[in-house]
PADO-302415 format. One record per residue: residue number from 1; residue in three letters; y, x, z of N, C-alpha, C in turn. Coordinates in steps of 0.001 Angstrom, whole numbers, plus 500000, padded with zeros to 6 digits. Example, Ala and Ser with C-alpha at 12.3 -4.5 7.8 and 13.67 -1.06 7.14 Angstrom:
+-----+---------+--------+--------+--------+--------+--------+--------+--------+--------+--------+
: num : residuo :    n.y :    n.x :    n.z :   ca.y :   ca.x :   ca.z :    c.y :    c.x :    c.z :
+-----+---------+--------+--------+--------+--------+--------+--------+--------+--------+--------+
:   1 :     ala : 494310 : 513190 : 507800 : 495500 : 512300 : 507800 : 496700 : 513200 : 507800 :
:   2 :     ser : 497750 : 512850 : 507080 : 498940 : 513670 : 507140 : 500030 : 512900 : 507870 :
+-----+---------+--------+--------+--------+--------+--------+--------+--------+--------+--------+
//
This chain:
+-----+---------+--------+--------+--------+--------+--------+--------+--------+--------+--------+
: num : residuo :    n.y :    n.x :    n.z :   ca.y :   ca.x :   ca.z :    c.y :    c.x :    c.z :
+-----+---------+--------+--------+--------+--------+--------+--------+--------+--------+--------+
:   1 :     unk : 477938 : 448991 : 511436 : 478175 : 450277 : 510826 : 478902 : 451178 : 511829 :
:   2 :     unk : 478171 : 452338 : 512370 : 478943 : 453235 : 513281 : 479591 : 454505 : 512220 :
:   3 :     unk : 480746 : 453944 : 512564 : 481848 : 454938 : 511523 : 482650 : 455805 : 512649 :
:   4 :     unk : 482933 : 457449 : 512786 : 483321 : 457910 : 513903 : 484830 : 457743 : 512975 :
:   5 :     unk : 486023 : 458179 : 514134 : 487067 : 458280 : 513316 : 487649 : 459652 : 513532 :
:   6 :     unk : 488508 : 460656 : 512523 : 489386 : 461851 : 512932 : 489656 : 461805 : 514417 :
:   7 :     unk : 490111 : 460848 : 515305 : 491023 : 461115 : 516260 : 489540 : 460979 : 517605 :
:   8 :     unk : 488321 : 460312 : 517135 : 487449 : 460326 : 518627 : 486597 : 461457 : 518225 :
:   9 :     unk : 486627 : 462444 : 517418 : 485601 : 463023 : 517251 : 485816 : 464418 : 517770 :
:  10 :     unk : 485022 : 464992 : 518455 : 485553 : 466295 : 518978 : 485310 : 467609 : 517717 :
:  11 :     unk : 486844 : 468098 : 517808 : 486798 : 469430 : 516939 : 487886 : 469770 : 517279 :
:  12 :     unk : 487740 : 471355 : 517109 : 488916 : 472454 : 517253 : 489711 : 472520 : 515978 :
:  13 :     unk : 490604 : 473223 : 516148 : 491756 : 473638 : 515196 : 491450 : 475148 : 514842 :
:  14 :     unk : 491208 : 475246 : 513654 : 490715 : 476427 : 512708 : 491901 : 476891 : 512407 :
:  15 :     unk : 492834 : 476262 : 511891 : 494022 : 477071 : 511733 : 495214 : 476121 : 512184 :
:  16 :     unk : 495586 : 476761 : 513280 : 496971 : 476454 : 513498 : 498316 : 477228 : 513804 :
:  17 :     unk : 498904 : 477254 : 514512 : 500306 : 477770 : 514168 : 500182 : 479089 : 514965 :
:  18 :     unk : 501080 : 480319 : 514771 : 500638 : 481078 : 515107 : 501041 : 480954 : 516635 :
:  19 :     unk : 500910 : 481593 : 517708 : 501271 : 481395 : 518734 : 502207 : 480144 : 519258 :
:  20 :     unk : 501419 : 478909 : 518682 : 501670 : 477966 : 519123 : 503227 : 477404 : 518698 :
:  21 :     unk : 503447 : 478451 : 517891 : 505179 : 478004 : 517384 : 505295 : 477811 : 516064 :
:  22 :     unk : 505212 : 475913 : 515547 : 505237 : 475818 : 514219 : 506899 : 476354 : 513408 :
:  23 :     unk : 507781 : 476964 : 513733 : 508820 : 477190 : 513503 : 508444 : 478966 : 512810 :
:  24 :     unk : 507122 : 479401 : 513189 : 507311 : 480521 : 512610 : 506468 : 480588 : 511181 :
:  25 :     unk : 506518 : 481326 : 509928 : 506249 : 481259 : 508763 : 504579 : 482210 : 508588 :
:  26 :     unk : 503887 : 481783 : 509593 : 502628 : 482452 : 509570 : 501917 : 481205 : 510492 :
:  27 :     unk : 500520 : 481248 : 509844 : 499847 : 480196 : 510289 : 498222 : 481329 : 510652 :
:  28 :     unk : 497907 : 480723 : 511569 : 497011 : 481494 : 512429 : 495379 : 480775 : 512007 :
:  29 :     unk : 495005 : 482059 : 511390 : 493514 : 481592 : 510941 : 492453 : 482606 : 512044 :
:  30 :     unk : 491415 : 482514 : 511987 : 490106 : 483139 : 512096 : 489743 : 484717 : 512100 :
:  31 :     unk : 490376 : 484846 : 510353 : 490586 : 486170 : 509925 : 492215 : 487041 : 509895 :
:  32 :     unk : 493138 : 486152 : 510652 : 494333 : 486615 : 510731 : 494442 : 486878 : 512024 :
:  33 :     unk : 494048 : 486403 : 512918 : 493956 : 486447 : 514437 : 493486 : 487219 : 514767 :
:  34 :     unk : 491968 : 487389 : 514352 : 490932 : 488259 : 514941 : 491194 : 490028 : 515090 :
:  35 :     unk : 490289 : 490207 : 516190 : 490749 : 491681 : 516418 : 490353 : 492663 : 515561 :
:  36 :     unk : 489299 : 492350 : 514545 : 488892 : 493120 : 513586 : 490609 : 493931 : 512560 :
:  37 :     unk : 490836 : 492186 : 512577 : 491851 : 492961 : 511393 : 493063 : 493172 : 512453 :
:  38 :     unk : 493275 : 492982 : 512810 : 494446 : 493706 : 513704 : 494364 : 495340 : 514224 :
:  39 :     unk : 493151 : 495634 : 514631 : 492852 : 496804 : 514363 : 492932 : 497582 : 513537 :
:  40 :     unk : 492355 : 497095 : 512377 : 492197 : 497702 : 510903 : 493650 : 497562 : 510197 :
:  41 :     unk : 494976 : 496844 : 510510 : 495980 : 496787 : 510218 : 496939 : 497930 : 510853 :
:  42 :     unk : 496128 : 497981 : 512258 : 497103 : 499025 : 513384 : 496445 : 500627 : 512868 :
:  43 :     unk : 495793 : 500398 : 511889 : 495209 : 502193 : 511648 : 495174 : 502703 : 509930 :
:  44 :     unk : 495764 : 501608 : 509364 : 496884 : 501998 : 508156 : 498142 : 502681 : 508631 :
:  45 :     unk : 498100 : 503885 : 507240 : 499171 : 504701 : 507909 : 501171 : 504081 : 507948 :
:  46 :     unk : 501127 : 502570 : 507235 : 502431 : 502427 : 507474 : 502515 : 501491 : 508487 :
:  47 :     unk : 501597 : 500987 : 509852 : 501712 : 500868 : 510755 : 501344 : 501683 : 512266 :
:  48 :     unk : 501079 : 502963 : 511670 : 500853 : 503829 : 512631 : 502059 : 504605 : 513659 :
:  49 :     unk : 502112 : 504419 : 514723 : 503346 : 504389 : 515501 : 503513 : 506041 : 515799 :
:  50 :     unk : 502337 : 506643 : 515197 : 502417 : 508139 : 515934 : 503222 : 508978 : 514758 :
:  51 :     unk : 502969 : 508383 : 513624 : 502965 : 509164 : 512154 : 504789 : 509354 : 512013 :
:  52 :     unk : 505813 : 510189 : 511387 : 506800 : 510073 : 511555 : 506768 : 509470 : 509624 :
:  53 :     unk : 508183 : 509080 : 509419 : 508622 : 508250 : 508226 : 507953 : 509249 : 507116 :
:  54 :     unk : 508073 : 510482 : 507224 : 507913 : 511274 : 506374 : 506515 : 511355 : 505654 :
:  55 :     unk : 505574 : 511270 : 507257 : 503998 : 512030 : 506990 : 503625 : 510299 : 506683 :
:  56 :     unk : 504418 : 508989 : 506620 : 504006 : 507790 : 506019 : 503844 : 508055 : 505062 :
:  57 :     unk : 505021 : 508244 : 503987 : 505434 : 508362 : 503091 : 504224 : 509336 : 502339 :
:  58 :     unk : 504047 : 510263 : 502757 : 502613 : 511486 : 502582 : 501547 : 511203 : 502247 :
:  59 :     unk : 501350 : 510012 : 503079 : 499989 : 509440 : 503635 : 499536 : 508425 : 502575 :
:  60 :     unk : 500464 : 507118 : 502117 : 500981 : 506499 : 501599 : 500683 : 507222 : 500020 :
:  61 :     unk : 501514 : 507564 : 499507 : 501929 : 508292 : 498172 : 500573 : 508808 : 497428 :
:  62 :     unk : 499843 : 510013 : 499164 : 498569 : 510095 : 498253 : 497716 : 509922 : 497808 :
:  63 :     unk : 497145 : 508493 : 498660 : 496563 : 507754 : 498194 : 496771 : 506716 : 496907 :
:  64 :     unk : 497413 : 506071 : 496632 : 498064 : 505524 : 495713 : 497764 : 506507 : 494662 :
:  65 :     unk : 498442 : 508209 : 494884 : 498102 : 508677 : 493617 : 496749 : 509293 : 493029 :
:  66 :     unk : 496113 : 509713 : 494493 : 494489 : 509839 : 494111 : 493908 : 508726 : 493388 :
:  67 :     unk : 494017 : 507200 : 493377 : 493611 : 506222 : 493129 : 494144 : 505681 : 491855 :
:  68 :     unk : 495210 : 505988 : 491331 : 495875 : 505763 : 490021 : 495361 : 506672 : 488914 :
:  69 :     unk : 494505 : 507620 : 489061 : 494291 : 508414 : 487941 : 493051 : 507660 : 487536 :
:  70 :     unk : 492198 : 507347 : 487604 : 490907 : 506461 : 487643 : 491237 : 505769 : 486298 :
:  71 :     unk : 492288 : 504520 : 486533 : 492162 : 503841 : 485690 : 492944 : 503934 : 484723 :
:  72 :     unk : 493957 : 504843 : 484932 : 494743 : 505841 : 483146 : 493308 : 506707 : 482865 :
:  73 :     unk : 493009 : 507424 : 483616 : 491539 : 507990 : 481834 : 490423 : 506996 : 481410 :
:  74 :     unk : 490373 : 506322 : 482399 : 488994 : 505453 : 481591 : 489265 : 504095 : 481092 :
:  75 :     unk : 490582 : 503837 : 481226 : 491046 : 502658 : 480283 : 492125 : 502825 : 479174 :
:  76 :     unk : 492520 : 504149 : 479622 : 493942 : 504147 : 478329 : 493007 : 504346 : 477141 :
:  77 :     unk : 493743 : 503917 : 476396 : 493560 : 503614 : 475012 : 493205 : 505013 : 474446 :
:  78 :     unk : 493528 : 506393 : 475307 : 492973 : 507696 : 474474 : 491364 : 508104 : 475369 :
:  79 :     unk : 490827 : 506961 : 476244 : 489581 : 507119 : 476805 : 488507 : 508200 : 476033 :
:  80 :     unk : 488269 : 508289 : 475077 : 487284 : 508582 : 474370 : 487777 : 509710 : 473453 :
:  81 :     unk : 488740 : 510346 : 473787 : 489463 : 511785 : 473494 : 489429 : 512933 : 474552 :
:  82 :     unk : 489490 : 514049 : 473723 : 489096 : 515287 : 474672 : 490930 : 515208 : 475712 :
:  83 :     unk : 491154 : 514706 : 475215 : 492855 : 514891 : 476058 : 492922 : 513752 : 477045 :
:  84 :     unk : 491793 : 512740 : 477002 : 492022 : 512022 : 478221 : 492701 : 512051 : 479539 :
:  85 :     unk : 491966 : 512789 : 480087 : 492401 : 513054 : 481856 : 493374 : 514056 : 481363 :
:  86 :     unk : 493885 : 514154 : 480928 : 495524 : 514782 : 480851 : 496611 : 513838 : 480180 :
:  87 :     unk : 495822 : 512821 : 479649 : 496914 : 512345 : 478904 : 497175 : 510818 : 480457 :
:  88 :     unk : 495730 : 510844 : 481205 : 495907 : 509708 : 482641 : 496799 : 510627 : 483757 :
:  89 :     unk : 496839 : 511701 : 483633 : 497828 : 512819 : 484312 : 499343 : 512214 : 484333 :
:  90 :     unk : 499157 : 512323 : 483035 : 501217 : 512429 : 483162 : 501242 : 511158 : 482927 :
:  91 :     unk : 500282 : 509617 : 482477 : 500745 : 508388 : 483039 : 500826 : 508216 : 484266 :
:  92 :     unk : 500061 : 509172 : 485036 : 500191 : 508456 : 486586 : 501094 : 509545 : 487445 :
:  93 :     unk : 501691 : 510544 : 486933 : 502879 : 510614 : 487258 : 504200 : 510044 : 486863 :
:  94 :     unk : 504030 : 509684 : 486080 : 505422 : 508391 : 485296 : 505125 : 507141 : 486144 :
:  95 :     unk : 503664 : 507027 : 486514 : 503681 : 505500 : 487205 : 504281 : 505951 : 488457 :
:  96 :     unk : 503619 : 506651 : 489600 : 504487 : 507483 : 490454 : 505905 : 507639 : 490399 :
:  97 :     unk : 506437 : 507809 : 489291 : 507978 : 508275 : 489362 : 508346 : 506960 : 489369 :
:  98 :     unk : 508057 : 505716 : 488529 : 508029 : 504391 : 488381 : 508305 : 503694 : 490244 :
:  99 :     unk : 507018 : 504154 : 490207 : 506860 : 503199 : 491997 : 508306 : 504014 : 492993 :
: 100 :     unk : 508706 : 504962 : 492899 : 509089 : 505853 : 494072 : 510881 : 505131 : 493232 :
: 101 :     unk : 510589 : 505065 : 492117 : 512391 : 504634 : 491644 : 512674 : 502908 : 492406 :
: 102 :     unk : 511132 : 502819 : 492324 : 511417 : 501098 : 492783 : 511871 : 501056 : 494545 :
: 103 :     unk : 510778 : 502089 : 495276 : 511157 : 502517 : 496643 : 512504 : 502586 : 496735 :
: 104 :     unk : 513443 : 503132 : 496000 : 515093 : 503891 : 495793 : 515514 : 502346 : 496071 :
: 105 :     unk : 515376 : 501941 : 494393 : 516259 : 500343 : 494393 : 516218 : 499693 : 495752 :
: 106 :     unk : 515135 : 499735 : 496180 : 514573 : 498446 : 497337 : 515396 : 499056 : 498911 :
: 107 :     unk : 515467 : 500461 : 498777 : 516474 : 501433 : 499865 : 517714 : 500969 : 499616 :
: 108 :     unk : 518264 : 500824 : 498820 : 519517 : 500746 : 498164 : 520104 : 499259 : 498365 :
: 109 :     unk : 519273 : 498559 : 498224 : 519649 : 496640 : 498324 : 519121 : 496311 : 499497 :
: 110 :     unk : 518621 : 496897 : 500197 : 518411 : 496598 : 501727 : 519133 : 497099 : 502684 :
: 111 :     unk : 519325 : 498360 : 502392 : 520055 : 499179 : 503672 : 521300 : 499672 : 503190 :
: 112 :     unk : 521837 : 498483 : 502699 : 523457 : 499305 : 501938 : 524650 : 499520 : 502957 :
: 113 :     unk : 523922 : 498082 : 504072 : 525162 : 498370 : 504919 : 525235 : 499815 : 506136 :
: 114 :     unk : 526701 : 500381 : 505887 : 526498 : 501621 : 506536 : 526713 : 501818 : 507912 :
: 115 :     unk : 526367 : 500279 : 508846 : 526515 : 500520 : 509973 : 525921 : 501804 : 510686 :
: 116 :     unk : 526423 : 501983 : 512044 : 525497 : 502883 : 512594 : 523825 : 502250 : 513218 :
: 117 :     unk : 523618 : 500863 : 513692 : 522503 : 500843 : 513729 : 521318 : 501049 : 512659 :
: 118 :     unk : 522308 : 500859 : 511645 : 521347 : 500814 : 510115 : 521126 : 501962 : 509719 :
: 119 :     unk : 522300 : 502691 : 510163 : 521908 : 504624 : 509518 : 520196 : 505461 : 509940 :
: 120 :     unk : 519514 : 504883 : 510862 : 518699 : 505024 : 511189 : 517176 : 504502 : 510385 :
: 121 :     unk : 517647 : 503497 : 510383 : 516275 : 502905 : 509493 : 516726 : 503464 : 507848 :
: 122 :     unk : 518141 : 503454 : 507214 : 518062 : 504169 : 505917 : 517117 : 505408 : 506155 :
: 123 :     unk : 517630 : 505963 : 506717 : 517452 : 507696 : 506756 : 515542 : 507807 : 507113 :
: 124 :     unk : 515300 : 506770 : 507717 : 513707 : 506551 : 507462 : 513131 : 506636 : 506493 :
: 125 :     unk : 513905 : 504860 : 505953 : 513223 : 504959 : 504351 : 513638 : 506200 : 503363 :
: 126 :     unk : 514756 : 506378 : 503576 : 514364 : 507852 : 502561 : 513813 : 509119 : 502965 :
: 127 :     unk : 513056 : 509074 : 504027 : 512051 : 509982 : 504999 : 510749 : 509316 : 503898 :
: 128 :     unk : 510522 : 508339 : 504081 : 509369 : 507277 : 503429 : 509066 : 507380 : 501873 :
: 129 :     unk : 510396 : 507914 : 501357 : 510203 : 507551 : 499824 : 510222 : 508894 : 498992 :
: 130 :     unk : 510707 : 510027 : 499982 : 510332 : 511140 : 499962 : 509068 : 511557 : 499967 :
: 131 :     unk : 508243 : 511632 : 500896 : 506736 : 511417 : 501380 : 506079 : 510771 : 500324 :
: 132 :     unk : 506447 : 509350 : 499899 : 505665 : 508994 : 498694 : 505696 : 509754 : 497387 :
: 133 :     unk : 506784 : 510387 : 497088 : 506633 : 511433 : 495739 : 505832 : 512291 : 496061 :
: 134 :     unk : 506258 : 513058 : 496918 : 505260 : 514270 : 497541 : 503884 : 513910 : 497772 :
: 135 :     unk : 503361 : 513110 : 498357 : 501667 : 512252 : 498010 : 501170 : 512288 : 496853 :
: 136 :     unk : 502422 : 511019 : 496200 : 501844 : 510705 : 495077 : 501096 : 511844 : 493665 :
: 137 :     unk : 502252 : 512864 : 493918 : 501901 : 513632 : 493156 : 500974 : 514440 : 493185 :
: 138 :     unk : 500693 : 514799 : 494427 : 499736 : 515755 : 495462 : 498257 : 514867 : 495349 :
: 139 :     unk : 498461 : 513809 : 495313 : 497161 : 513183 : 494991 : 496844 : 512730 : 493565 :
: 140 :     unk : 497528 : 512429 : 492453 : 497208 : 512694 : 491398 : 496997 : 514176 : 490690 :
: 141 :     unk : 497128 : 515253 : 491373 : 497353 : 516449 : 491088 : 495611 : 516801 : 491705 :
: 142 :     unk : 495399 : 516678 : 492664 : 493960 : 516745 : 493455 : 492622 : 515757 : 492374 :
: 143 :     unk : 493183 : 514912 : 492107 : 492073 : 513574 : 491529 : 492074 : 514337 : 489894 :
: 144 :     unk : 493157 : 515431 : 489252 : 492810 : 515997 : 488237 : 492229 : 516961 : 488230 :
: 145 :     unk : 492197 : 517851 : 489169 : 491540 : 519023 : 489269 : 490304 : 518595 : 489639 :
: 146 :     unk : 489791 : 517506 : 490290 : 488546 : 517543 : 490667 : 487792 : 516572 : 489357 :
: 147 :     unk : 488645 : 516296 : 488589 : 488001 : 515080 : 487619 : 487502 : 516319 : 486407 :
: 148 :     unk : 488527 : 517370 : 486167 : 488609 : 518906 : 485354 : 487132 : 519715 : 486148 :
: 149 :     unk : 486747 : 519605 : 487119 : 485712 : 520412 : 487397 : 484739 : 519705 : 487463 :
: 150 :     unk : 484781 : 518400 : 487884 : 483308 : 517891 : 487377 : 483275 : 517434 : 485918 :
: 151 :     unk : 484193 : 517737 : 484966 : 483649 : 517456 : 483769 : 483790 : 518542 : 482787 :
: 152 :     unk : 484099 : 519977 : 483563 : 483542 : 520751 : 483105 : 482228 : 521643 : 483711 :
: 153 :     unk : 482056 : 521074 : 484615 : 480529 : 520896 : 484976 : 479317 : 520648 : 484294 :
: 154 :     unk : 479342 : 519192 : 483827 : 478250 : 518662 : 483431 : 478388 : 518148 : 482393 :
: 155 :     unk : 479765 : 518246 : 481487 : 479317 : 518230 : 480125 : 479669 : 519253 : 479177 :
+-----+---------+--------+--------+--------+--------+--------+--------+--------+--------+--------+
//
């Protein structure tokens, strides 16, 4: 009976440690390595090195809020009312005000200490969490007006 064993058989390592250092808390796959997504990671706007904290925060916010109105009108429970997309309006500015209070807390329990190296990265994140209200709203505000003209368009 020719039985090969794990240790004579030739094969690579699909996932192993990331740069060779099992001490760090990331393990190196295929699709974590590869340059696809590293790219596609380096051209999201909260790793973009050109963008300042603010125009993150902008960038960030409005998407999130263009994308939150969607599923307050066509799933809230007043779906099938003429007040819909107004009534997914002011949920997804409450969700907005929701996310941007959580941004605060998470500013607040991270960067409490008031060293001077730290005064810098605070004053970011609240560059960052600024920017996200201002998005958020700016893009749920855009995703209603355009949801208001195509549905007084065509129905």
């Amino acid at each position: 009976m020719n039985t090969k064993t794990f240790e004579n058989s030739a094969y690579f390592d699909v996932v192993s440690s990331f740069e060779g250092d099992p001490f760090v808390g990331h393990l190196s796959t295929p699709i974590t390595s590869s340059k696809i997504t590293k790219t596609y990671l380096s051209l999201l706007p909260a790793y973009k090195a050109t963008l300042s904290p603010l125009l993150r925060g902008i960038n960030i916010g409005f998407a999130h809020g263009y994308f939150l109105l969607g599923p307050f009108v066509e799933l809230g429970p007043l779906r099938n009312s003429p007040v819909a997309s107004f009534i997914g309006f002011v949920s997804a500015v409450s969700f907005i005000i929701i996310l941007t209070a959580g941004l605060v807390i998470y500013g607040i329990a991270s960067f409490s200490n008031s060293g001077d190296e730290n005064y810098s990265v605070q004053k970011s994140w609240r560059q960052l969490t600024s920017g996200f209200i201002v998005g958020g709203f700016a893009g749920v505000s855009l995703a209603y007006v355009i949801l208001g003209f195509f549905n007084s368009r065509f129905n």
